[in-house]
Structure formats: C-alpha cells, structure tokens
C-alpha positions in Angstrom: 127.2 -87.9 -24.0 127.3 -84.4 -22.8 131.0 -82.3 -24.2 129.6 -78.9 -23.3 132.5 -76.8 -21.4 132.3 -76.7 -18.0 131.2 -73.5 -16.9 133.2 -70.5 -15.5 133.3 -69.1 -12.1 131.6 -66.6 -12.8 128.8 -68.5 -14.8 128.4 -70.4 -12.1 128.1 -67.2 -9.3 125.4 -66.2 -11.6 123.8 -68.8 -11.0 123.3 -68.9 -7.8 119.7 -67.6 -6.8 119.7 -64.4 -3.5 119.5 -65.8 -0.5 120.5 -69.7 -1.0 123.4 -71.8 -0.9 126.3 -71.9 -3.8 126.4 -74.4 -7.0 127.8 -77.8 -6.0 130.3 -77.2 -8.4 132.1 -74.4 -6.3 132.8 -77.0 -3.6 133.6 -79.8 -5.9 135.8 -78.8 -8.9 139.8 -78.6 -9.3 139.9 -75.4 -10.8 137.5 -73.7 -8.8 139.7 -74.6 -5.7 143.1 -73.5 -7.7 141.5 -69.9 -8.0 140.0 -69.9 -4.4 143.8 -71.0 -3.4 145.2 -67.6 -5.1 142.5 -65.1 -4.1 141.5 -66.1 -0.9 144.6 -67.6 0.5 147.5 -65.6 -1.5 145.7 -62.1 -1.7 144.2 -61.8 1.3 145.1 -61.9 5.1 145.1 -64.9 6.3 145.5 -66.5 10.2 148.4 -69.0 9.9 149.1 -69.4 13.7 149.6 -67.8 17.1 152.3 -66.3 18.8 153.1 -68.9 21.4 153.6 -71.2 18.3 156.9 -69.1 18.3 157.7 -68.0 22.0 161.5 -68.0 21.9 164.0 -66.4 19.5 165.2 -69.2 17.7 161.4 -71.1 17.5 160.4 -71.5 13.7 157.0 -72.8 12.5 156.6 -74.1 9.2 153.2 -74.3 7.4 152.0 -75.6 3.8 149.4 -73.3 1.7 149.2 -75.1 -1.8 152.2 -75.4 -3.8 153.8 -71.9 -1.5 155.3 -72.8 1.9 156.2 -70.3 4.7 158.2 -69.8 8.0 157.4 -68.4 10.7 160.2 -67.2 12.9 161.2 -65.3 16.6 164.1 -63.3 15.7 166.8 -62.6 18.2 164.9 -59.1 19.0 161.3 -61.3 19.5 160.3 -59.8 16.9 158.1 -62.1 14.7 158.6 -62.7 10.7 157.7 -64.3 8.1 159.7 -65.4 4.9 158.8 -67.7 1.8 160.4 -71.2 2.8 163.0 -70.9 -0.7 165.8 -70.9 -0.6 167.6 -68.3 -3.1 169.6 -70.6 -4.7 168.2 -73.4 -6.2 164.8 -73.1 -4.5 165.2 -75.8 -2.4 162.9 -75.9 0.9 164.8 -74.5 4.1 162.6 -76.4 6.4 159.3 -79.1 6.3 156.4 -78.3 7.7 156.3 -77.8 11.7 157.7 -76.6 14.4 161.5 -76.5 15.4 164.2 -74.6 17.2 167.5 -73.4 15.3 170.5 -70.8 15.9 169.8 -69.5 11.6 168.2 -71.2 8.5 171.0 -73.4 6.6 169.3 -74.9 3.7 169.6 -78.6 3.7 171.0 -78.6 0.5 174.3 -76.4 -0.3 174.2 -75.3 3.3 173.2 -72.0 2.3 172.9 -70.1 5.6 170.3 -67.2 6.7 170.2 -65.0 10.2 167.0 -65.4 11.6 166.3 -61.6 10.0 166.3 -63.4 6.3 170.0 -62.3 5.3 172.2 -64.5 3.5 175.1 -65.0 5.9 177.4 -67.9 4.4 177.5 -68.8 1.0 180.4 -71.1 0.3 182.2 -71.3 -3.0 180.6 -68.3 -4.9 183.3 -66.3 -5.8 184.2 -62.6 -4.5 182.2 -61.1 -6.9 179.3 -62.7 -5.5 176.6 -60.1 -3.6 175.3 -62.2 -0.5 173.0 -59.1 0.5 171.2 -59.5 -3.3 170.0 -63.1 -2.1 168.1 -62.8 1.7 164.9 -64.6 1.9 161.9 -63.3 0.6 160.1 -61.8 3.3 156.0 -62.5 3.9 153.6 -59.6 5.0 153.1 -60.4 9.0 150.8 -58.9 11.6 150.0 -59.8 14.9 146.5 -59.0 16.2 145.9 -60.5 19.9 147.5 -64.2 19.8 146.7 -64.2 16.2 149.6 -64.2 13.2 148.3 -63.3 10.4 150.5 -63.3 6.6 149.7 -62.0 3.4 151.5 -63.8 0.5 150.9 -60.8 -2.2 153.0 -58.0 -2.9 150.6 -56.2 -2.8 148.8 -56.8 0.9 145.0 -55.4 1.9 145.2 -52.1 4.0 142.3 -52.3 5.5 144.2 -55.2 7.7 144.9 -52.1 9.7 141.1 -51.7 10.4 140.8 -55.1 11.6 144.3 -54.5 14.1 142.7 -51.0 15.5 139.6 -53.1 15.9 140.5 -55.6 17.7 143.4 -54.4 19.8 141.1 -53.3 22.9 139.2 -55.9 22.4 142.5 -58.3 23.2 144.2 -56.1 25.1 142.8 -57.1 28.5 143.9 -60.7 28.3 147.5 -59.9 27.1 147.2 -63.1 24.6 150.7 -62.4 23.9 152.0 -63.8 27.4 149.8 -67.0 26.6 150.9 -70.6 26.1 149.9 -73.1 24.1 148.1 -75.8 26.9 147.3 -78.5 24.0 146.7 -78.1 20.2 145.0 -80.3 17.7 144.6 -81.2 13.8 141.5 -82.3 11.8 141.0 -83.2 8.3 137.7 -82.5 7.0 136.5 -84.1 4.3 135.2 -81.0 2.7 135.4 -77.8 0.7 137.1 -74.9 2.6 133.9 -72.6 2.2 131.6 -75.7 3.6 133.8 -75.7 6.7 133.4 -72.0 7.0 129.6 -71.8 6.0 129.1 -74.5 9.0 131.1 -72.3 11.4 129.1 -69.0 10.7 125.2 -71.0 11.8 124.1 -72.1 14.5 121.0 -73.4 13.3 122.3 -77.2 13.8 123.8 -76.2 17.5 120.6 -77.4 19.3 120.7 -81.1 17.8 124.6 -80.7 16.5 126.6 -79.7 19.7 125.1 -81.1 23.1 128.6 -80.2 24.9 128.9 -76.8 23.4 125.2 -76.1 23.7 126.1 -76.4 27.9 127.8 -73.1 27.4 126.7 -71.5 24.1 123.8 -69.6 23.4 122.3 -69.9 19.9 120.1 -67.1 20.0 122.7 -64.8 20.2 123.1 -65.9 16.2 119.2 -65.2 15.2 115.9 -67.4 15.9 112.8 -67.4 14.7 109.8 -67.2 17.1 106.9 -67.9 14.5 104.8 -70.5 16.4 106.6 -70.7 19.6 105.1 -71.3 22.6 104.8 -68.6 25.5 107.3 -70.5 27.9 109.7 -70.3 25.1 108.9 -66.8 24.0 108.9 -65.7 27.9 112.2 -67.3 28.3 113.4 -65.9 25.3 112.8 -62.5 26.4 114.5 -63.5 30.1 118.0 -64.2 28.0 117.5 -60.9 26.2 117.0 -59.2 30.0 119.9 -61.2 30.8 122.1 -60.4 27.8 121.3 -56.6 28.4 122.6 -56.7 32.1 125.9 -58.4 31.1 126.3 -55.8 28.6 125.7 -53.2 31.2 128.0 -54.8 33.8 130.9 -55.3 31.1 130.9 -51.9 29.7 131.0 -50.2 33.1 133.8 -51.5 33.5 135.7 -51.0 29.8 135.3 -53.9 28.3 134.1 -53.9 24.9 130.4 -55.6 23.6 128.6 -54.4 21.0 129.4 -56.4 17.5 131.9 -55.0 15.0 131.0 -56.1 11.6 133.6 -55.9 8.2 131.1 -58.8 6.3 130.0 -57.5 3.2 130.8 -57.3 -0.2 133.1 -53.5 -0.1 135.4 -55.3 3.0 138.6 -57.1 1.3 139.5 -58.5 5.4 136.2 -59.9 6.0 136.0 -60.1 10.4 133.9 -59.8 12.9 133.9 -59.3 16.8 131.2 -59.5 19.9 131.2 -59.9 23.4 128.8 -62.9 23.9 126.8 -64.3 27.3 128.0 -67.5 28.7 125.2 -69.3 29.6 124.4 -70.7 33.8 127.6 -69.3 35.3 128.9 -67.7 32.6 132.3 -68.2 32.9 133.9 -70.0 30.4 132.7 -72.8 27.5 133.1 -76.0 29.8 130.4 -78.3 30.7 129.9 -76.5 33.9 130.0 -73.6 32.7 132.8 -72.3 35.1 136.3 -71.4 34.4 139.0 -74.6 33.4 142.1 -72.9 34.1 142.1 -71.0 37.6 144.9 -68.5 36.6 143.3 -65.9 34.6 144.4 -64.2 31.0 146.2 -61.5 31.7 146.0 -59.6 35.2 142.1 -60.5 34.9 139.9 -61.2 38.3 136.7 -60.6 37.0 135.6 -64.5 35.8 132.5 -63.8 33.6 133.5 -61.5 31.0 131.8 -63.8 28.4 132.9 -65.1 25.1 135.2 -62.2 23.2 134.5 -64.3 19.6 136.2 -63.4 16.1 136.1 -64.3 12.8 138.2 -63.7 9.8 137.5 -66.1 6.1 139.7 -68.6 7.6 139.3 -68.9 11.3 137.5 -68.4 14.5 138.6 -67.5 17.9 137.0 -67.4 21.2 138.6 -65.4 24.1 137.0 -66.0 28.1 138.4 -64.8 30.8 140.4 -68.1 31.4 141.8 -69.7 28.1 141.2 -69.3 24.6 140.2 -70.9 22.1 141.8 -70.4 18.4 141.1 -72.2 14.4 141.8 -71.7 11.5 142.0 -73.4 8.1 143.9 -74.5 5.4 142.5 -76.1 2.1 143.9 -79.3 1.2 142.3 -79.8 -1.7 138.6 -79.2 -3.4 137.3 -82.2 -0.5 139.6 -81.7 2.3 140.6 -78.9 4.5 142.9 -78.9 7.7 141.3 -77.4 10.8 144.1 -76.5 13.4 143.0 -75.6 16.9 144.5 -74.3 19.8 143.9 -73.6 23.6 145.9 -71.1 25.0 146.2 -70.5 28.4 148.3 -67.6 30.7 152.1 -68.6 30.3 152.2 -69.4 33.9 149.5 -71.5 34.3 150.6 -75.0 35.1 148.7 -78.2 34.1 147.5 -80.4 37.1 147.8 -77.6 39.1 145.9 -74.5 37.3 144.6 -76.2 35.0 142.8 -80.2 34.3 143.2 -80.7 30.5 140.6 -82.7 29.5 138.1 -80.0 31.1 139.8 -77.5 29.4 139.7 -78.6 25.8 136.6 -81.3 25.9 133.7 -78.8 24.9 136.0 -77.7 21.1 137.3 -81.1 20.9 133.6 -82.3 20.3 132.5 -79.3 18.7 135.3 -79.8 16.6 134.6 -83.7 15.7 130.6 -82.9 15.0 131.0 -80.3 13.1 133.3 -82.4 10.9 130.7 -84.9 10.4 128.6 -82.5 9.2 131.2 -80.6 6.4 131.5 -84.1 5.3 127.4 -85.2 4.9 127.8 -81.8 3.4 130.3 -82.0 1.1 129.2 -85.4 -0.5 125.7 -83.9 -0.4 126.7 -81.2 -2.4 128.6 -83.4 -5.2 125.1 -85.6 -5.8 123.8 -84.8 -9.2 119.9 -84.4 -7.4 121.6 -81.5 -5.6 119.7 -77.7 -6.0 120.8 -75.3 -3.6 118.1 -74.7 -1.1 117.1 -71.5 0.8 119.0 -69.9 3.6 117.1 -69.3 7.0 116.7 -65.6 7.2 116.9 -65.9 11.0 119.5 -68.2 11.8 121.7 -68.0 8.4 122.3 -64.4 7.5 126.0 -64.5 8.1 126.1 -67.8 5.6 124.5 -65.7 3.4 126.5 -62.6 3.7 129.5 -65.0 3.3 128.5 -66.1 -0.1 128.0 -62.7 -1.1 131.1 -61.4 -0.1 132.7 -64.4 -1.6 131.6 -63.5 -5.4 132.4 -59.9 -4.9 136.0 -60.7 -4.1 136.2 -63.1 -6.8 135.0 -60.6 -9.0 137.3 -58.0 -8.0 139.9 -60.2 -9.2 138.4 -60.4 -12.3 136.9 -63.9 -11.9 
C-alpha cells in the first residue's frame, strides 16, 4: 500500500510540463481547493454581481464564498457597498444568501441594528458605557466597473484593480450598463473544478462541434486556428473574415468605439482581464440565432446595431456587451468538484418584455452555451480524477490563453508563498 505524503502545491506545479494541462490532483484535492479559496477568491478581485442586482436604496444581495459571506447593499445615497455578513456581536449572520429589500440590517438574533452605511445604530441593553460606533460592520473592498461589482475580501486589496477600471471604463461607457436591468438570470452547478470551468471558457477549440447555437453568432477564429492542411475554400474564406474583421474595425473606430484587444494575462498581472471588440458573424448584431438584435431598445442612447461583441474576462467571469443586452458570469467554487456559474442578461432599464424584448430569443443562445459547456467541465472533471490521466499538450493555435492561464495561476500561487 502506498503511505507516501501527498505532494505539495508546489510539487505538483513543478510538475506540470510547458505548454500542457495541470496535474489531476489540482482539480481534485481538498486542500488544493482550500488554498485556491484564499488566494484566488479572498486576495484577489473578484466579480460577485451587477448593479441592477441592487437598483434601489434599500436592495441587499447576499452571496456565499466558502466559509466568508458578504452583503451587497444600495445605500440611501445609491451608493453601492459591501460589508462581511457578521454581525459584531456574537457573529451571527445578518442575512442568508439572496436578494431582499430592508429599511437597515437588524441581526436576526439580538436585533442588533445597522444603517445601510454599516454603523451600529441600536444596541439594546449594553450599558452607557457601551461605544456603538466601535462595532459597525466590517466593510468589503467594492468597485464597480461597467455593470460589474467587483469585492476584495483582503485587507490588503490589488491596486492594479485601478488598471482594469481605467481600462475598461470607455469601453462600457457607451452602453451606460449602469441604467440596465436585469431581463432574466440563471444558476448552474457544474460538476467540476473552478479552473476547469474557466480553462473551458478561455478555448474555443470545441465551439465548432460544442456550441451549434452560439456558433450562429460567434466566430472561433477570432480565438486562433490552425490552417496546416486546409483546403483553399477554407483558406480563401478564411482570409474573407479577416477582410471582413478589418472593415468592422475600421467602421467602429471612426466612430470612437474601442477594438483592439487589451491584455493583463500573464504571470506579473495580480487582476488577470482581458477586453476586445469582436465581429458578429451574418448581420452582426447581437449573439441570437439570427444574428440580429433581441431587445429593440438599445444600451444606452445607442442607434448604431452592429457594434459587435465588447467581451471581458477577469479569473472568475466572462461578459459580453452588444449593442442590445448583455450578457454577464461569473463563478463561485463550491467545492474541489462543483462550482456555481451565475448568469445574467441585462437589458436598457426601460425596455419592456413582450414589447422590446421576446425572452426566450434573448437568452436561448447562453442558456445552451451555458448547459454544453457544463457537460463538458463535467467529462472533464471526472476525466481528470482517472488514475490513466497525463496531462496532454495544449493547441498552440486555439489554446494559448488556457495556457497563459495556467501560468499565471502558479505565479500567483507562488507569490503567496505556495
């Protein structure tokens, strides 16, 4: 019977050959997921919702990361916060997980009572001597960037978050996310690691065969291809999506709207993004199966239709922005084998269902997308946790940004010391 110790993180990083996937044991193990929990999900940003999750003073949203909890709250100035769901006296939770609507935080057991700023406002029967402003909530590191709130649980919170804000800010700021609804919002639980659910998300090498309703829409070429052995049709109609993809560029940037990729990937970036202005394929208006916009009332004070896919990434989500809705995820691990994917389609907050907007065409394309790809985590996963598995070799065309992932992912390990 084998006793040897199970090997570290960092023994099993080593591992790892350049250029192919990670040890099975860094999707499968308890521990590993406990330290991916407190570096990647306590120390760095993280997307935990949007802002029409919140749209009133008085809305409060309630989320789960490991054993920490948070809420999310609209003060009475609309200002957005964030605070560690304890309560300072006896650490009971203020409120469970989801979304509600209150007048101030009263903990649900000794009715200890918060404004919606975090300040202790009644405490009954703790004596005159008692200091109430000694005992407000514990405020959470918040930023909002487009629809997208984003916490950090450390004290000590990334900078270079502001990189990713000044980045991204022009990007948004044409479809004024922040006056956006929430048109319909789902939940998935994948049965598979958090970094599985990401790796899948950052290649589109299983598109073609993987997503037939996305593929209407999407253009996987825009993430690498290979054109060893293809034929001259494909190589000539290769070349005509290139001519086209140039043109849209052309068209978009006369008019201001940002195109070319921003990239923060690699090992030196603690916020690990990235943004790009992609080509709708046929009409190139929004990711439907026809192509053409689902909601009639534009983002923002938009007219222009085909402005393409605005797409972002952070570790822990992926967004798409067209001219007409958009489309946000992000994740939270559950444990070693499972991981919540939450999605949401936000549309202008004065678009009106039935009227602006059908639902089903509006959120069918993700809603498959989303299903597939969480068939394929799962083969994943399991694959992964078969003692015949070796990590095999990434596709330098269509898997560089898996790759640069896994990369990135042991330097910021080891920057913790792990």
């Amino acid at each position: 019977m084998d006793n040897a110790p199970a090997k570290s993180h960092r023994d099993l990083l080593a591992q790892r050959q350049p250029g192919h996937g990670l040890p099975g044991e860094l999707y499968g193990r308890q521990d590993v997921f406990a330290t991916d929990l407190e570096v990647f999900y306590t120390r760095h940003w993280i997307v935990v919702g949007v802002t029409a999750d919140i749209p009133e003073p008085g809305d409060v949203s309630t989320l789960d990361i490991g054993k920490a909890s948070i809420i999310l709250v609209r003060d009475d100035d609309e200002n957005i916060r964030a605070f560690r769901n304890v309560c300072r006296h006896r650490g009971a939770r203020l409120k469970e997980a989801g979304k509600s609507t209150v007048g101030m935080l009263v903990c649900p057991y000794h009715q200890w009572t918060y404004d919606l700023d975090g300040q202790l406002k009644h405490a009954a029967h703790m004596g005159k001597d008692f200091d109430a402003s000694c005992r407000s909530l514990i405020p959470v590191a918040v930023r909002m960037v487009g629809a997208h709130i984003l916490v950090c649980l450390s004290d000590e919170s990334p900078q270079d978050i502001d990189a990713l804000a000044t980045e991204m800010a022009p990007r948004f700021a044409p479809y004024a996310l922040q006056y956006s609804k929430i048109a319909y919002e789902s939940e998935i639980i994948e049965n598979g690691n958090w970094k599985l659910v990401i790796e899948n998300n950052r290649e589109c090498y299983h598109c073609a065969a993987g997503h037939p309703e996305l593929n209407a829409s999407f253009l996987p070429e825009d993430f690498g291809v290979c054109t060893d052995g293809m034929s001259p049709e494909a190589l000539q109609a290769l070349a005509a999506y290139q001519a086209k993809n140039a043109q849209a560029r052309q068209s978009w940037e006369d008019q201001g709207h940002l195109c070319a990729a921003v990239e923060h990937l690699e090992e030196d970036s603690i916020t690990q993004f990235r943004s790009q202005r992609l080509v709708i394929a046929n009409h190139g208006e929004s990711q439907t199966l026809t192509t053409q916009v689902a909601c009639t009332r534009l983002l923002g004070d938009l007219t222009r239709r085909d402005l393409g896919d605005v797409h972002f990434w952070t570790h822990n989500s992926w967004t798409h922005v067209m001219s007409d809705h958009a489309v946000v995820s992000y994740i939270i691990p559950l444990g070693p084998d499972q991981t919540l994917v939450r999605t949401k389609w936000l549309v202008h907050a004065d678009a009106v269902e039935g009227v602006d907007y059908d639902l089903q065409t509006l959120t069918e394309v993700w809603q498959a997308t989303n299903l597939q790809d969480a068939g394929l985590v799962a083969i994943t996963h399991r694959g992964t946790q078969d003692p015949a598995y070796v990590p095999g070799p990434f596709s330098t065309f269509t898997e560089t940004y898996v790759e640069q992932f896994t990369r990135w992912y042991a330097a910021r390990l080891a920057a913790h010391g792990v």
